[in-house]
C-alpha angles and dihedrals in degrees: 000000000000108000118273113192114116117249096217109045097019078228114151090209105099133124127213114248104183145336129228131213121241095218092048095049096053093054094038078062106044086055086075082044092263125136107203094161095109094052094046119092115238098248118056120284120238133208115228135194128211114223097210112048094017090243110163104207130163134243122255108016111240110163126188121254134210093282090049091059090040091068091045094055087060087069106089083213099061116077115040130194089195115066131153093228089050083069097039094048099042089056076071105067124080130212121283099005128137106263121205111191115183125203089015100181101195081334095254086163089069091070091064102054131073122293092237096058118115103234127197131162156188138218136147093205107102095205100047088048093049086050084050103052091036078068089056086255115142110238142163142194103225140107117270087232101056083047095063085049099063079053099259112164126180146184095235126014107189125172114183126211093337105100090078099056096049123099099221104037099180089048092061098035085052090054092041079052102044082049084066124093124224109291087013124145128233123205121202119177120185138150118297114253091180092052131087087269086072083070107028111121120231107012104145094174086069092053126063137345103006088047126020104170137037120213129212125201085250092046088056097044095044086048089052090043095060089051093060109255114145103194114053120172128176133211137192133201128230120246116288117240089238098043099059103090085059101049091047088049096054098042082053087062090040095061089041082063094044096051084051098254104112123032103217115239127173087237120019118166090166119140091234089059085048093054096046081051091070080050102058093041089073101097099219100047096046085055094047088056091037084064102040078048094063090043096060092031110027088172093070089073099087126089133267081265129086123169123198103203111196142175 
């Protein structure tokens, strides 16, 4: 029997959702031109759910390594300059304030800030620190938690799009938390559970190794909460441009679900999913259920994105 604690909260209340099945993964993966077969435990993975903070977290863990994200940086989708939450978060900032970003990559959010912002990331991929430092941006390769404890404090601390793939996520909520100074803000940017991506099929990229939990609203902000932060707001963002044939696609399906013809799974590969899929190709008819989607379910309309911003 996979562990079943929850990683956030270290509650044993917590309820199986669905298993997945190892074979289907893997392909699943090597679709998008990734081999996970060596990360994947030999028996199916199941997503949990914790009954008390509203975590999703997979069972086993089974988190991804260097080599897995070095696959992944060969995919020219992958990795974006250009992201909604950059612009939100960096109306945030103000002006010559100290700046943690955690899991940097080649430190693209620094082009959006203030020049007079004192700048400093993280990041465990070599080839992104040395981009990075090849920008004159000072960057190390190093765990945030092993950084707070040399007494490092900072204004902001922000870590896009990184919470999710961690195996101990308190651990590393608790470290982003002690790098901030007193009245500091902390910016933490996943994947958003209460958007269309919770119920969209066959989206391997959601699901082990690459991630291994799935935040709420209400996860982030109980997270927040037991560290002691005592405000706790939550943005989402709208739907990216290149994100909407996906999210009307998956509403289609959605309504389908809701009107009792498809019954939702994390991997189908059925032939009945593969003929309403003709179905929901047809534009106006994948507009017609999009629509009947947001009806039943208003809060599908927000983007893949979602911010907890705490202080």
């Amino acid at each position: 029997m996979p562990e079943r604690t929850c990683p956030a909260c270290q509650a044993d209340d917590t309820e199986a959702v669905e298993s997945v099945d190892r074979a289907d993964l893997i392909r699943s993966y090597r679709q998008k031109g990734i081999d996970v077969s060596t990360y994947l435990p030999n028996s199916s993975l199941t997503l949990c759910r914790c009954k008390h903070c509203e975590l999703g977290f997979f069972a086993p863990v089974c988190a991804g390594d260097g080599p897995f994200y070095e696959q992944l940086q060969t995919q020219e989708w992958y990795y974006q300059d250009d992201k909604p939450e950059y612009a939100h978060a960096a109306k945030l900032v103000r002006e010559d304030c100290s700046l943690l970003e955690v899991g940097c990559g080649k430190g693209a959010f620094r082009a959006w800030l203030p020049e007079s912002v004192r700048y400093t990331g993280l990041e465990f991929n070599d080839e992104a620190v040395q981009k990075a430092r090849a920008a004159g941006l000072d960057v190390s390769k190093q765990p945030v938690e092993d950084h707070v404890a040399e007494d490092r404090r900072y204004d902001v601390v922000c870590s896009f799009q990184v919470l999710e793939h961690v195996e101990h996520p308190k651990q590393f909520f608790h470290a982003c938390v002690e790098a901030l100074k007193p009245g500091g803000t902390l910016m933490m940017v996943v994947p958003a559970q209460d958007s269309f991506l919770a119920i969209a099929p066959n989206s391997p990229l959601n699901m082990p190794p690459h991630h291994v939990t799935r935040w709420t609203d209400r996860a982030l902000t109980n997270l927040a909460h037991s560290e002691g932060l005592r405000k706790a707001d939550i943005w989402h963002e709208p739907v990216a441009d290149f994100h909407k044939e996906w999210h009307a696609t998956t509403l289609a399906y959605h309504a389908l679900a809701r009107f009792g013809v498809y019954r939702p799974r994390l991997i189908d590969n059925s032939t009945h999913y593969r003929l309403l899929g003709r179905i929901v190709r047809i534009p106006a008819l994948r507009e017609y259920l999009r629509r009947a989607a947001l009806k039943m379910s208003p809060g599908l309309e927000v983007g893949h994105t979602v911010m907890l911003i705490a202080s």
